[in-house]
N, C-alpha and C positions, 0 to 999 in steps of 0.2 A: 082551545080549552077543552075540548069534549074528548078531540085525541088523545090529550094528554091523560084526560081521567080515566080513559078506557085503557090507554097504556099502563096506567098507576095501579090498575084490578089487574093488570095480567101474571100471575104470578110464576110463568116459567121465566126460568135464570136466563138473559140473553148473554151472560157474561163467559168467555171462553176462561179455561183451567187459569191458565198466568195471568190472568187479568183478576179473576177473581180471587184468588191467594197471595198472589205477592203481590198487589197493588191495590189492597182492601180499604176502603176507608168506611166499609161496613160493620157494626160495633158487633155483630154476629158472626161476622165468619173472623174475627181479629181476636172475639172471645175463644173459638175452636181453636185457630192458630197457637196462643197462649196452654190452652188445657193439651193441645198434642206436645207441643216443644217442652213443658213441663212434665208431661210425661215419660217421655224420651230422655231426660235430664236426671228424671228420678230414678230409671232405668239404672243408670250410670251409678247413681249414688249410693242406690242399695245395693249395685253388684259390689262396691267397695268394701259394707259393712258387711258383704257375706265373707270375702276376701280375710276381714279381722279378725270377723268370730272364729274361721278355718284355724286363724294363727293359733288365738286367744283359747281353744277347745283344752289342747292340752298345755301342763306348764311346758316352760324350756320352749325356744326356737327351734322350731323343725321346718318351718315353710318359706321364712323371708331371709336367705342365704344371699350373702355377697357372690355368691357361686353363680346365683339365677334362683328365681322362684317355683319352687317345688307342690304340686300340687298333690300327692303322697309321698308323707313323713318317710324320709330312709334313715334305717339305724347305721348302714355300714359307712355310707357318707360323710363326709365332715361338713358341718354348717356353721360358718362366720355369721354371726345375727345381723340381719341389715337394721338397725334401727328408723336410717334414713326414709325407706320406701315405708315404713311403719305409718311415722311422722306424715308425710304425703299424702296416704288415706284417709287419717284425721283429720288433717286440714281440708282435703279437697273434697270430702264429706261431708262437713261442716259446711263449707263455703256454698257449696251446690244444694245443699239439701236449702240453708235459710233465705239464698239470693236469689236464684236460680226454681226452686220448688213448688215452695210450698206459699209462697206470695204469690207470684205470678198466676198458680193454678185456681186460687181462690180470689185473690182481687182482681188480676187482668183475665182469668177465666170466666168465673162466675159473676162477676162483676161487675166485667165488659157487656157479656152476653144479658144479664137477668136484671140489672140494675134499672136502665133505659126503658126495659119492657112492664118492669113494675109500677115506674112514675106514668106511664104512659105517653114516653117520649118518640119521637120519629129516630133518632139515631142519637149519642153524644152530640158534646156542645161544640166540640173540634174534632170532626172526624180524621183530618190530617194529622192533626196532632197523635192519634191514638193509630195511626198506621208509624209514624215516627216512634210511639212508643215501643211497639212489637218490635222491631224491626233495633233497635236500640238495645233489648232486653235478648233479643237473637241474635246481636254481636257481643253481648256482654258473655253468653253463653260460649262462647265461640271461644273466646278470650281466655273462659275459669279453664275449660278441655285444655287449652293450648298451654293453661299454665303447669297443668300436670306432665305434659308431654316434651317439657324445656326444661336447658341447663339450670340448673338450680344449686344448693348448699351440697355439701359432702361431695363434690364433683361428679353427683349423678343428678337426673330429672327429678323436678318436681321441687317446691319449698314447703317445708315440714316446719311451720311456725306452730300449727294451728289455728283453726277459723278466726281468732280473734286478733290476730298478728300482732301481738305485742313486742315494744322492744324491750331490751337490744336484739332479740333472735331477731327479728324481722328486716333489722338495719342493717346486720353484719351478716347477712346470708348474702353467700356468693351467686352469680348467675343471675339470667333476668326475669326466671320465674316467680318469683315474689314481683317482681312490676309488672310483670303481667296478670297474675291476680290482683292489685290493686287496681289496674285499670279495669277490670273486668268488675269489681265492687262497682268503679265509679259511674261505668256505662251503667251497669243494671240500676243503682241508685238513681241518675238522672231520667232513668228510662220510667221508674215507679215515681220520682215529682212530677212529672209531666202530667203522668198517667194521675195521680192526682188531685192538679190544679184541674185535667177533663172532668175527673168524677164529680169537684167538689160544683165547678158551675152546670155541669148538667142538673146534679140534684136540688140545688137552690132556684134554676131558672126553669126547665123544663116537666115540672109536673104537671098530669094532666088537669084539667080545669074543675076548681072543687077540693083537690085534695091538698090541704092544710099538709103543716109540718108534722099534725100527731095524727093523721090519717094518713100515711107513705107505711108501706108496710116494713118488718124489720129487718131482713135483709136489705131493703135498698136503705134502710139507716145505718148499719152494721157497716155497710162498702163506704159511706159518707162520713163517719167515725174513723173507720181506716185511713181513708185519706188526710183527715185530718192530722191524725198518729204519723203519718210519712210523709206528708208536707212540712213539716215542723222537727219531725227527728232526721232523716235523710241529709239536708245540708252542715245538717253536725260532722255526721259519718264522713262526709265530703272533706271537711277540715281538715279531720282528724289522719285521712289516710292520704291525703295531699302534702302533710306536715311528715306526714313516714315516706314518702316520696321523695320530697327536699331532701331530707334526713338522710336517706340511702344515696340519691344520686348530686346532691349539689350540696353538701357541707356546710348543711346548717346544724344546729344542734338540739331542735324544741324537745326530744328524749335523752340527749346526752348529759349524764349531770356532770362531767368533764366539759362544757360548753357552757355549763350553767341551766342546761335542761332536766326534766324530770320523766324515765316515765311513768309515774302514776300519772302525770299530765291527761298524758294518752285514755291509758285507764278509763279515766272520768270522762274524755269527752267521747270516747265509744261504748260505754254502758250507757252515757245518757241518748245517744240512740238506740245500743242492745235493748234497754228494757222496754221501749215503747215496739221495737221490732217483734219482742215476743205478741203483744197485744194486735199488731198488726198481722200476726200471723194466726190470731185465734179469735180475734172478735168477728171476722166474717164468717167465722167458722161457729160463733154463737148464732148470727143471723141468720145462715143454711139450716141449725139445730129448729130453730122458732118455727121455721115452714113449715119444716118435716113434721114435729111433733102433733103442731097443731093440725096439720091433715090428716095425721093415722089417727088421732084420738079423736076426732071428728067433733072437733069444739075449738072455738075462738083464743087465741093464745092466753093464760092467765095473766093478769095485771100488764096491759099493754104499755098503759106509760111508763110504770116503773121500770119495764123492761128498758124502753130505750131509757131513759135516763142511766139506770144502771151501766149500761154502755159506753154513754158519756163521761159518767163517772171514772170507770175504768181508765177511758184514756186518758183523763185529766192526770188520777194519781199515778198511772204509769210514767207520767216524766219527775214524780218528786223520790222517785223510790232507788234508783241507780247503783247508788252504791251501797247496796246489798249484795251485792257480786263480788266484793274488794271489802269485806270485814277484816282480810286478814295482810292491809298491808297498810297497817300503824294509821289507821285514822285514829280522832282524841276519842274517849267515849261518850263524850256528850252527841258526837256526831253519830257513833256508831247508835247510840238508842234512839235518835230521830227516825235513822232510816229502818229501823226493826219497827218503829211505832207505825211508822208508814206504810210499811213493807206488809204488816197486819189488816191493815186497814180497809186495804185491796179486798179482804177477803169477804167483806159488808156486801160491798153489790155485785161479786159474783156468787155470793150465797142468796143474795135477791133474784138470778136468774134462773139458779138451778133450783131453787124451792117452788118461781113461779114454772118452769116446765113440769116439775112432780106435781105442780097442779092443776097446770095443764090436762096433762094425765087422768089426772086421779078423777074418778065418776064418768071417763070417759067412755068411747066403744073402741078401746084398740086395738089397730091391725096389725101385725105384725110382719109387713112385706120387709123387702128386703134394706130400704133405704131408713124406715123405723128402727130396724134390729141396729145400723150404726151409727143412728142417733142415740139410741140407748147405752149401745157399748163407748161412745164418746160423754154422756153424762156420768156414766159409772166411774170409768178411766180418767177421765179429765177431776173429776172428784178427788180422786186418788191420787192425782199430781197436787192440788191443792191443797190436798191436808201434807204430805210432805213439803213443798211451798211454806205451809206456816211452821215446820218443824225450823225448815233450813232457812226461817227469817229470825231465829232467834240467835246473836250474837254473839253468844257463848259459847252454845251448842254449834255453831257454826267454824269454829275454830277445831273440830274431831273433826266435823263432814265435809271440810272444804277440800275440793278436787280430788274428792273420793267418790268410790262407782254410787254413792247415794246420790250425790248429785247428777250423774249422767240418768239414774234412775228417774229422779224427778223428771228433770225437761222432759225427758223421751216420752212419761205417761200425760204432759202436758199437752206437746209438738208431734210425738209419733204416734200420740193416742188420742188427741184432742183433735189437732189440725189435719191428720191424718183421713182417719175416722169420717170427721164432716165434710174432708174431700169426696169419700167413695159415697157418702150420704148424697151430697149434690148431684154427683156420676147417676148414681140409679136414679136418685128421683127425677131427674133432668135429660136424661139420655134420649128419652121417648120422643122429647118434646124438642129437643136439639135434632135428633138420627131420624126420626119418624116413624121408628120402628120398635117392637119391645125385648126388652132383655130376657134372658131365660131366668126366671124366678129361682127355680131349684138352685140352679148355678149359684146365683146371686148369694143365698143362703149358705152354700159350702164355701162362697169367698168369705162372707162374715166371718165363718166358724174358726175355720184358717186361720184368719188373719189374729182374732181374738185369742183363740189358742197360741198362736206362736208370739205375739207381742207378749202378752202375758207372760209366755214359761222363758223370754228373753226377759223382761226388764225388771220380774218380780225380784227374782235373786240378786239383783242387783244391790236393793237395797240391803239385802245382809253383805254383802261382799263390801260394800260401804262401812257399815256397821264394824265388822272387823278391819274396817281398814287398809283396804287395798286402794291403791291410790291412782285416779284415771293415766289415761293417754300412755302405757307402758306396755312396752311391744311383749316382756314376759314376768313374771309373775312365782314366787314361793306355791310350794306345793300345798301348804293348808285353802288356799281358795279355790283347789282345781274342781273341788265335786259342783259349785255354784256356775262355775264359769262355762262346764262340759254341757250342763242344763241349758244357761241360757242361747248358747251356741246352737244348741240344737234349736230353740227357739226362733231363733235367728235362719235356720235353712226351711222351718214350717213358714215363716212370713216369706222370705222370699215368693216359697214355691205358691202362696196364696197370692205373691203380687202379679206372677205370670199367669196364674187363670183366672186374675182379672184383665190381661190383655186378652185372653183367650176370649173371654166373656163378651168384650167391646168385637172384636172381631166376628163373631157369633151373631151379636145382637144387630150389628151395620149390614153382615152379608145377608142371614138368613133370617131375619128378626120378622113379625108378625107385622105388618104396615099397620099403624095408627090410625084412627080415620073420625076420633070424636076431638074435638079438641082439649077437653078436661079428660083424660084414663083414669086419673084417682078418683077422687069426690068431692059434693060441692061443698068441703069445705079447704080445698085445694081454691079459693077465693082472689088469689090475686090477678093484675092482667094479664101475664102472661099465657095464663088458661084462657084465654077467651078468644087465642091466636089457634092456626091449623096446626098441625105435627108436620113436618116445621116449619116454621113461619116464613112466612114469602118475606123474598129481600129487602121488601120496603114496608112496613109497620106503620100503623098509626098514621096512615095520610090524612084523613079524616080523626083529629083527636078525640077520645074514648068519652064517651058519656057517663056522667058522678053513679046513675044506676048501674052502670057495667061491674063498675067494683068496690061503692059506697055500701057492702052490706050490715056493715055494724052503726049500731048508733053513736052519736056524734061524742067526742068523746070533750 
């Protein structure tokens, strides 16, 4: 026994490269795994939207030629418009950015890694399980790439349904690109239940001794809400895209209304996970905002309980709200004004969280480093998608804006500016204490500015170009919307080049970073357990469980 205690303090890694990364059942190096392959994956996905905006800059097809893809416009050339490879970028855009992204980065990244350490648990409750998950979510990834790179509809690569594969496009498209994105949904889907059923009994069984349900700080409530949103909506999506599977490949007909099928069927049962999937991709991104703020302002989050409750809240009405996505395909209107009533509703507690952050704030001593600046810029932005949110929940008005660029404007300042945002939030504030080493401050600050300037002069125009009426997913476009389009284009090449120096930055901060050597860098109101670990934490945490003085600083609530 005494061996083993003195083996359990020694904190160098005895684990060789392959052992430790591909055969992790460590909830810290499986979080890293998750935040690199998410990374890499985003790589991908942004390089596609840069690809669009190139098209989208000026009217008329000049770059995606049946000829071959052109990467300066020729006039003397002739160019056959590819619509097809158009279609492909949207879809494999969509598909990658919501399955592939910006989940995985946040709930299997941050999640994984900060969830465990905050309850003050020794690892998850199924550590196999959660090397099964990575590992599941890294062939699903595998799968969306390969679905781009195969025979698909119009007898070239790729299937150009759109992320949400509805039929009939999605049935009658030739090749087996489209079934290999559905399988690649269904891996990454089964890969996030799993992941999960781990989060939800770590968080229920393993908190450290002392700390009740309304003492768990709000990010480890945030990942534990998440999971409930993806235990519950995920086997829907499973249905729904197993029935478009049948459908395609074995002659049944649940979409065909020549069979007796519908698809609005469809419809309804993948909005009723679409809408909780948005939530899942933004409430951990609320629970990263709670940390941040309440550290830089150097004060105790405001209204703790309401906070989590609000949360709660959130995902409950997230499954009654769905078809606010589908106003415009003959539902009666008594239905249509339930789901506007609903769709409203939402907007109560997340006006509860962003009023208690502004009071968070307000009387505080704020610092303004660099992981503050994009929690601020996701309070501001994410605002901004909300009140458009209550624009395009009204059923009327929703009949001009539907599948118009107002709508891709919403989500984006929701998903690219909200979920985004509280990704690069977690990165800085979390990097130190992951890498062990610190990020270049200044750097950190020109990425904010970047990224804030170019999402902005992208997604703001959008909403006029909605306004008038331009209508999404169309590879070209009338000349009266070119001046909105050339702006946000250019928007679009300032974020890229802010997402490549923040590879630079991570690169920077691992090779040549300043070695950490206190355990808390920020201050003590940076309170949770995590801070009470070294920069970075020896492999095995918590052998000895954390004592209620370690991180009971608030009075009991």
């Amino acid at each position: 026994m005494a061996d083993a205690a003195i083996q359990g303090h020694d904190h160098e890694d005895e684990r060789g490269f392959f052992t430790r990364w591909f055969m992790s059942t460590n909830h810290k190096d499986i979080g890293i795994l998750y935040l690199v392959v998410s990374a890499a994956v985003g790589f991908i996905a942004v390089f596609f939207t840069v690809l669009m905006r190139i098209e989208l800059m000026q009217p008329g097809v000049q770059h995606m030629c049946l000829e071959g893809f052109r990467v300066f416009a020729s006039s003397t050339e002739g160019c056959t418009p590819n619509g097809h490879i158009w279609n492909v970028l949207i879809t494999a855009h969509g598909i990658l950015m919501m399955f592939f992204v910006v989940i995985p980065a946040l709930f299997g990244g941050f999640g994984n890694y900060f969830m465990p350490l905050q309850i003050g648990a020794p690892d998850m409750a199924f550590p196999r399980l959660n090397n099964l998950s990575f590992w599941m979510y890294f062939a699903g990834c595998c799968l969306a790439v390969a679905s781009v790179l195969s025979p698909g509809g119009n007898g070239q690569l790729g299937s150009g349904v759109g992320w949400v594969l509805y039929p009939p496009l999605s049935v009658n498209e030739g090749g087996y690109s489209m079934d290999l994105a559905i399988f690649a949904v269904h891996v990454s889907g089964a890969s996030s239940i799993l992941g999960a059923i781990n989060m939800i009994t770590t968080f229920l069984n393993m908190r450290a001794p002392g700390m009740t349900l309304h003492k768990v700080p709000l990010f480890a409530w945030s990942i534990f809400v998440t999971a409930w949103l993806i235990l519950l909506s995920l086997p829907v999506l499973a249905g729904a895209i197993t029935m478009l599977l049948t459908d395609r490949n074995f002659g049944t007909t649940f979409f065909d209304p020549a069979g007796g099928g519908d698809p609005v069927l469809y419809q309804h049962i993948l909005w009723f996970f679409g809408h909780p999937e948005v939530y899942i991709v933004i409430v951990p991104g609320f629970g990263i905002a709670s940390q941040v703020i309440a550290t830089f302002s150097r004060k105790p989050i405001f209204g703790y309980l309401p906070m989590v409750y609000a949360m709660v809240a959130i995902g409950v009405l997230g499954f009654v709200v769905w078809a606010h996505h589908m106003y415009t395909v003959g539902m009666s209107l008594s239905q249509q004004s339930y789901f506007m009533l609903a769709t409203m509703v939402i907007a109560v507690p997340t006006g509860i969280k962003i009023f208690s952050w502004i009071a968070t704030m307000w009387g505080g001593s704020v610092e303004f480093k660099t992981p503050m600046l994009f929690a601020m810029g996701f309070l501001l932005l994410f605002t901004v998608g909300g009140v458009t949110g209550i624009v395009l929940s009204q059923a009327g008005v929703d009949r001009a804006y539907h599948d118009t660029y107002y709508v891709v404007a919403h989500f984006h300042y929701t998903m690219s500016m909200g979920a985004a945002f509280t990704i690069f939030a977690g990165v800085y504030f979390w990097i130190g204490k992951m890498g062990g080493r610190e990020y270049p401050e200044f750097l950190g600050k020109v990425h904010f500015w970047l990224f804030f300037i170019g999402v902005n002069l992208t997604f703001f125009p959008q909403h006029f170009l909605g306004r008038q009426g331009m209508p999404r997913r169309y590879i070209d476009y009338p000349e009266a919307f070119a001046q909105w389009n050339y702006i946000s284009s250019l928007g679009a090449f300032l974020s890229f080049a802010s997402f490549l120096l923040f590879f630079y930055i991570v690169w920077v901060t691992l090779r040549r970073g300043a070695k950490i050597t206190e355990e808390n860098y920020w201050n003590e109101h940076a309170d949770t357990l995590e801070w009470t670990l070294p920069c970075p934490p020896p492999e095995h945490t918590f052998e000895t469980l954390p004592k209620q003085e370690e991180w009971d600083k608030s009075p009991a609530h």
